[in-house]
C-alpha positions in Angstrom: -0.3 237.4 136.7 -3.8 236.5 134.5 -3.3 233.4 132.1 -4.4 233.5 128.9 -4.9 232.7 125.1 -5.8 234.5 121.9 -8.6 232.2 120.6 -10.0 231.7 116.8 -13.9 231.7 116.4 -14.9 228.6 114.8 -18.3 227.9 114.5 -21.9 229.5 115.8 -24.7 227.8 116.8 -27.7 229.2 117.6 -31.4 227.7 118.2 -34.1 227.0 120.8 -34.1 223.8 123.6 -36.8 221.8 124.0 -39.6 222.5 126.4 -39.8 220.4 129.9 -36.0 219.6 129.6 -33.2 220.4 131.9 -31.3 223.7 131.1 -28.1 222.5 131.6 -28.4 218.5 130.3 -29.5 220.4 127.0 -26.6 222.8 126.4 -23.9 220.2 127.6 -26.0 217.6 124.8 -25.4 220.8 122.2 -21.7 220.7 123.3 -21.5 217.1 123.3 -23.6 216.4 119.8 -21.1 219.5 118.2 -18.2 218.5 119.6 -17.3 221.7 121.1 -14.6 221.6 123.9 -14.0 225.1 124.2 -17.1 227.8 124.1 -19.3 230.1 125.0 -23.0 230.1 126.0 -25.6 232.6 126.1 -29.2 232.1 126.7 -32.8 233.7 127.2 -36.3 232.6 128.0 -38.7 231.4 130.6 -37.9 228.3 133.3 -40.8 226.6 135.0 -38.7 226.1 137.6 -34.9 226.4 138.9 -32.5 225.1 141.0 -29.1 227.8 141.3 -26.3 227.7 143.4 -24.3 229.4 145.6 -20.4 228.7 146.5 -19.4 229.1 149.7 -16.0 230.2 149.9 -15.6 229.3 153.4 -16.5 225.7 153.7 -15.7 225.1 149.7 -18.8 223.9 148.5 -22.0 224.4 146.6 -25.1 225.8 148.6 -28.0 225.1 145.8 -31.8 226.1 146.4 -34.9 225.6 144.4 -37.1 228.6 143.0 -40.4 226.2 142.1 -42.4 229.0 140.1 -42.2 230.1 136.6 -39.6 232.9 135.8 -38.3 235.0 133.0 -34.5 233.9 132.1 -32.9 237.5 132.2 -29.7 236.3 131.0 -27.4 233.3 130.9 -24.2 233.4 130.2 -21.3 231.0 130.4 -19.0 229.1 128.9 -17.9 225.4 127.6 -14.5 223.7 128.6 -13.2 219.7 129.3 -13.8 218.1 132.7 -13.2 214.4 132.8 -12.7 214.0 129.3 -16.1 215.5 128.5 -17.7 219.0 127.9 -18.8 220.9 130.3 -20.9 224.0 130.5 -20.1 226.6 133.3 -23.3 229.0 133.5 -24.1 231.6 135.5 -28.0 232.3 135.0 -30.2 235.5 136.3 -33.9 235.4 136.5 -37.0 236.8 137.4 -40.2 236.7 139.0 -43.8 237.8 138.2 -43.2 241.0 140.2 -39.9 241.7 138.7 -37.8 240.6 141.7 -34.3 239.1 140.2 -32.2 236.7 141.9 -28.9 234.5 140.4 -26.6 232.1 140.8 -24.7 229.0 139.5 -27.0 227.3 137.2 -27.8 223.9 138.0 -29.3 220.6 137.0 -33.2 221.0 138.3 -34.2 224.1 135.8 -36.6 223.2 133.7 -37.0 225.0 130.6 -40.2 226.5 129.7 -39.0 228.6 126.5 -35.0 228.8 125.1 -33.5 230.4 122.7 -29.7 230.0 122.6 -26.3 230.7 121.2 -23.1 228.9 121.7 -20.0 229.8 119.7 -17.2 227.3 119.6 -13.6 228.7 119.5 -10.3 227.3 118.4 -6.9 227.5 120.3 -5.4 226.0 123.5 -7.4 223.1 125.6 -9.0 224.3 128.9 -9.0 221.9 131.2 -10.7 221.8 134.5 -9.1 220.1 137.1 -9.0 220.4 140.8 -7.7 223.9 142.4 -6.6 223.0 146.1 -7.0 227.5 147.4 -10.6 227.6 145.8 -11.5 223.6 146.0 -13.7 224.4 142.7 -12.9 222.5 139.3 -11.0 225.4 137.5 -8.9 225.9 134.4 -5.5 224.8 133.8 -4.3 226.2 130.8 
């Protein structure tokens, strides 16, 4: 049976991150700086370069891989929970190459922005913590 919680919008933030930084160090500094535990992310722009991931069911971890050329950020989408005390954004981010070729994956530290415009709206209602899921091994919700 799912598990969930009717949320409450709280607040919306929306802006552009700095060019040259990391991708995910900015968002999770939004998070941090606006004290959102519990959120959503969506993003557009350019990356000079990025590093996604993969999960690997099988063995339980992370495969990651580099893309070192500039790319259009088709979408990124995600969302912002506690881990350790601390925010943390989960994104998912889809991109593009000069000829149009997309490819995806786990967004990862590594992606350095070339343009960003963003949007993360904070929610009220029940904590989500991530902790430890022993059938997946990732760090997933406990509500």
């Amino acid at each position: 049976m799912p598990t969930y919680h009717e949320l409450q919008p709280r607040q919306v933030f929306m802006g552009k991150l700095n060019h040259g930084a990391d991708l995910l160090e900015e968002l999770t500094e939004v998070s941090r700086e606006k004290n959102i535990s519990l959120g959503r992310v969506e993003a557009i722009g350019a990356v000079q370069k990025a590093r996604i991931g993969y999960y690997d069911q099988e063995n339980k971890e992370y495969l990651f891989f580099d893309l070192n050329t500039p790319m259009e950020m088709l979408n990124l989408t995600g969302n912002i929970s506690m881990r350790d005390g601390s925010p943390m954004v989960h994104a998912h981010i889809i991109l593009a190459d000069s000829q149009g070729r997309a490819c995806g994956g786990h967004l990862a530290p590594g992606t350095i922005i070339f343009a960003c415009e963003f949007i993360i709206q904070a929610f009220q209602g029940p904590s989500h913590q991530r902790t430890h899921d022993q059938t997946t091994g990732l760090p997933l919700w406990k509500t």
